[in-house]
C-alpha positions in Angstrom: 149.0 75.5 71.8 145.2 75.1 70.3 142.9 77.0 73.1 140.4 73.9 71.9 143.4 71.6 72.7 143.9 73.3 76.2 140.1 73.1 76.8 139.3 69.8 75.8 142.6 68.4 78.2 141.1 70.4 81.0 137.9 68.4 80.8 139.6 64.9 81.6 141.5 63.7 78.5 144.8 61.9 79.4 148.2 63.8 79.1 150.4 63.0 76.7 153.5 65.0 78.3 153.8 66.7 81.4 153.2 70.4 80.0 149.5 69.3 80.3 147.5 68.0 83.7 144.5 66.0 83.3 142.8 62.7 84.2 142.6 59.5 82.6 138.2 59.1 81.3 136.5 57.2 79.3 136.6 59.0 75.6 133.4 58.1 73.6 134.5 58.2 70.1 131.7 58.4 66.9 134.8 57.0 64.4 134.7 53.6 62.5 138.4 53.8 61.0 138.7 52.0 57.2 141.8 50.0 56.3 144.2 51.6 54.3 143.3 49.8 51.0 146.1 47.3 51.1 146.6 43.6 50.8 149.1 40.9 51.2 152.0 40.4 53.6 154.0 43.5 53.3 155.3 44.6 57.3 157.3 47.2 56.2 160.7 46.5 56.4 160.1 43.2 58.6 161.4 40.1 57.7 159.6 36.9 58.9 160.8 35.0 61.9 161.8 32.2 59.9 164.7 34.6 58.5 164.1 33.8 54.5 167.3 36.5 53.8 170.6 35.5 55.3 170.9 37.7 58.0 173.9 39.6 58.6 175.9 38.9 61.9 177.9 41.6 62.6 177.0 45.3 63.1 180.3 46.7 62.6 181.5 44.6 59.4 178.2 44.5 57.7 177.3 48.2 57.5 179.0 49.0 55.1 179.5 53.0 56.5 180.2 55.1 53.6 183.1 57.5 53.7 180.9 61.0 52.6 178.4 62.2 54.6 177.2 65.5 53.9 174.9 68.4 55.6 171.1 67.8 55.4 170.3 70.1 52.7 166.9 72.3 53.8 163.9 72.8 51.7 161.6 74.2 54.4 161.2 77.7 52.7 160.8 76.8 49.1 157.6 78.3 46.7 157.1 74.9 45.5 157.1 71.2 47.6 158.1 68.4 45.6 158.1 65.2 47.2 158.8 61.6 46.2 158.1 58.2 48.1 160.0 55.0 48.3 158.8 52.2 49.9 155.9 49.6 50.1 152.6 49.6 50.8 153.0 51.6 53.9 153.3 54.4 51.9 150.5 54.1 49.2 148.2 55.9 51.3 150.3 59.1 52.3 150.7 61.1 49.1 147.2 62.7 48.8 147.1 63.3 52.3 150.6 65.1 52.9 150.1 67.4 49.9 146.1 68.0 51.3 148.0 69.6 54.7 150.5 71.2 52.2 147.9 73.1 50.0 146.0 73.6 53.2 148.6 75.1 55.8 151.2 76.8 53.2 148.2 77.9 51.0 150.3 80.2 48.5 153.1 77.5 47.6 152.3 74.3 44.7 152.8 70.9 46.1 153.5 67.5 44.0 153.7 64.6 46.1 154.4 61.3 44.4 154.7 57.8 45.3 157.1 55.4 43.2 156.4 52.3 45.7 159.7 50.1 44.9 159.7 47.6 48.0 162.9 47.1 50.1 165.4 50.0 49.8 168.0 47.4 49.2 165.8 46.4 46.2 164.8 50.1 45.0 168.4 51.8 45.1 169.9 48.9 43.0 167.3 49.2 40.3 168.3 51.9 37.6 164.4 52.4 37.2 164.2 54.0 40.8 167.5 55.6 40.9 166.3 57.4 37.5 162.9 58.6 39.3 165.5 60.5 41.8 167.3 62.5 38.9 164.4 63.5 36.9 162.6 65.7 38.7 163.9 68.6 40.8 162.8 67.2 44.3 162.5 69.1 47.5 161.8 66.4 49.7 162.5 62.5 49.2 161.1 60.1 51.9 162.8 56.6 52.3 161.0 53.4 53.9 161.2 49.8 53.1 164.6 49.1 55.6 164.6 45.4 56.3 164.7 44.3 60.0 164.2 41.2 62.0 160.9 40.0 63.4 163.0 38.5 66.2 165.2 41.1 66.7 167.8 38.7 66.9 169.3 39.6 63.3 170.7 42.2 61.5 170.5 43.3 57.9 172.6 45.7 56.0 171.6 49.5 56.1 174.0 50.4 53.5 170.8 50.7 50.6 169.5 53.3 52.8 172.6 55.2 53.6 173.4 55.3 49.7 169.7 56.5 49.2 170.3 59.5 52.0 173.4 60.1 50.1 172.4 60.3 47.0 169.2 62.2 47.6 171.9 65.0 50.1 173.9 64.7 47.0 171.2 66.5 44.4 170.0 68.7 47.3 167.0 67.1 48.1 166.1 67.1 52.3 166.2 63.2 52.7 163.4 61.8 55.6 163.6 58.4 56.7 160.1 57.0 57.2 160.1 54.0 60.0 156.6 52.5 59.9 154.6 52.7 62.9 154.3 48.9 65.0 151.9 46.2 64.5 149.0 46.1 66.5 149.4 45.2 69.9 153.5 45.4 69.3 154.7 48.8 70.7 158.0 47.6 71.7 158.6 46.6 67.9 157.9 50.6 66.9 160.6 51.6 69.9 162.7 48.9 67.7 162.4 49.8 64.6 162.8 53.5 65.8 166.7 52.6 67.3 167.2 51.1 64.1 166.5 54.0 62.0 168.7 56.1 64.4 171.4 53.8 63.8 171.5 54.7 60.3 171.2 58.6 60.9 174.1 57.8 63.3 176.2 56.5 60.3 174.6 59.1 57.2 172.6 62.1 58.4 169.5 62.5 57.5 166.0 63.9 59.0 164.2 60.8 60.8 160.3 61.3 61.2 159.4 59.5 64.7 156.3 57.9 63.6 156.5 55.0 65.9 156.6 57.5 69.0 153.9 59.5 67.5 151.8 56.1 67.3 153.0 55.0 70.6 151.6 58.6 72.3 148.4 58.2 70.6 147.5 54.7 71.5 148.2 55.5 75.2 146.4 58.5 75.2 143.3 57.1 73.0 143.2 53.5 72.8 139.4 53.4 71.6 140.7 55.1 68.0 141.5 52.6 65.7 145.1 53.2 63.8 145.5 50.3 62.4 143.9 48.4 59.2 141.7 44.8 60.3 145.3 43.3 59.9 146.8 44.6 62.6 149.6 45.8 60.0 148.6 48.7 57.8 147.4 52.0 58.5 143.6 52.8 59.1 142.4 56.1 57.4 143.0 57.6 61.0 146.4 55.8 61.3 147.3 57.5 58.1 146.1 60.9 58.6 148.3 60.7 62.1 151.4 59.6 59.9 150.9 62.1 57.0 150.6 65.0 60.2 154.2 63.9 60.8 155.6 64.5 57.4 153.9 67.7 57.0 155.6 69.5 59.9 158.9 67.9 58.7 158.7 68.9 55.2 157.5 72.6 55.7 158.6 73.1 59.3 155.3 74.4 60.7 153.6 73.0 63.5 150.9 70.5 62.4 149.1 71.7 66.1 148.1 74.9 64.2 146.4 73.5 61.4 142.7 74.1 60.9 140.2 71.7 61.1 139.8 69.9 58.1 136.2 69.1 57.0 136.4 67.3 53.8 138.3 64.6 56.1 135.9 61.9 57.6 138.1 62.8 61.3 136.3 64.6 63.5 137.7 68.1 64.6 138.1 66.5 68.2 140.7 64.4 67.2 142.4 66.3 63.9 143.2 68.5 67.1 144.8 66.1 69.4 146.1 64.1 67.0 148.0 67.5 65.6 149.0 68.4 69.2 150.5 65.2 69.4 152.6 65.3 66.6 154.2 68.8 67.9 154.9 67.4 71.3 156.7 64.6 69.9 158.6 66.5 67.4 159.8 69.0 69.8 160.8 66.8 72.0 162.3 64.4 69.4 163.7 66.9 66.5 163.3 65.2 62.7 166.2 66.8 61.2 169.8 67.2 62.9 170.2 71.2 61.8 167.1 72.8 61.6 
């Protein structure tokens, strides 16, 4: 652990887990977080109240559970990172950021990091455009978000787009990571949600699972002056994303985002790039991404 983490925990910042003592204070925080650059009505993978897809009843008939399920392939210790991103907007702001903590924590490898958007998995994997963006390049990583879900919680849509995407990525040996987006603002339960659900499908095809709504849950109780989300409550801010793109660096390269340097071309203070990285280890440790490594 960061000897500026220990210090600064020691002074009165609130305790994330129980390895560290400390009392709750006030933290004064010098950040004005800027929205992620996004508009429209994009929530991930939720689906409005008003259910506008039929949803699916049953668990068990609709799934869908396909009959190969093979070994998480790992890329960890590769010379060159290659990653690709499916998804929606959530994702637009990630690319330059993960392969920024690539180049700057695994300094002697090459990083590409590329975002092919493509909405709802169950619209992406049936589209001969995306499936092609898989094959063409030999990826290390692929990252998978856009699974629909139910505002209500009430409803239940087919995973079987996502388990064919896990596959097929396993398949070519490329480390699949399902991406569950962080909650809406003032909806933490919905990130706990959204969370089971992508357990469910790791349950059913294994694959690594990046705990980004328990990352954001840890931070906004710890610091619930800093500003992770966008003015619309829905997006990422620029601090929301840095936290998220933390998490997929110590997935993808397997080393602790808590030992990362400060970073001063980023407009975060080196205050919080430290807890926020300290975070991210905690939680990862505590709730491994990938099932064998």
């Amino acid at each position: 652990m960061k000897t500026i983490i220990k210090q600064r925990y020691s002074m009165g910042f609130v305790k994330p887990f129980s390895k560290i003592n400390g009392s709750i204070i006030m933290v004064i925080l010098g950040l004005l977080a800027s929205a992620c650059g996004q508009s429209g009505s994009e929530t991930g993978g939720l689906v409005d109240a008003n259910e506008p897809v039929s949803p699916q009843p049953n668990l068990g008939e609709q799934q869908g559970v396909l009959e190969q399920n093979l070994p998480v392939p790992n890329n960890q210790q590769t010379d060159y990172f290659r990653v690709i991103l499916y998804g929606n907007s959530h994702v637009s702001g990630l690319p330059s950021l993960i392969q920024l903590l690539i180049n700057t924590g695994v300094p002697q490898v090459r990083v590409e990091v590329k975002n092919v958007g493509g909405g709802f998995l169950d619209e992406s994997y049936y589209n001969d455009a995306y499936q092609a963006r898989l094959t063409a390049t030999p990826w290390t990583h692929a990252i998978f978000q856009g699974q629909k879900y139910s505002q209500s919680g009430t409803s239940i849509y087919p995973t079987t787009a996502a388990q064919k995407w896990l596959d097929k990525a396993k398949s070519l040996g490329i480390t699949p990571i399902l991406f569950p987006e962080h909650p809406q603002d003032g909806k933490l339960e919905e990130g706990e949600y959204v969370y089971q659900l992508h357990q469910g499908i790791t349950s059913m095809q294994s694959s690594c699972l990046a705990p980004i709504p328990l990352v954001w849950e840890r931070v906004i109780q710890l610091l619930p002056d800093v500003h992770l989300h966008a003015p619309d409550g829905n997006h990422a801010s620029s601090l929301g994303n840095f936290l998220t793109a933390l998490v997929f660096y110590e997935v993808i390269t397997g080393r602790s985002a808590d030992l990362l340097p400060y970073l001063s071309n980023i407009a975060i203070s080196e205050q919080i790039q430290s807890i926020f990285g300290q975070v991210v280890s905690e939680v990862l440790a505590d709730k491994p991404a990938c099932p064998t490594f």
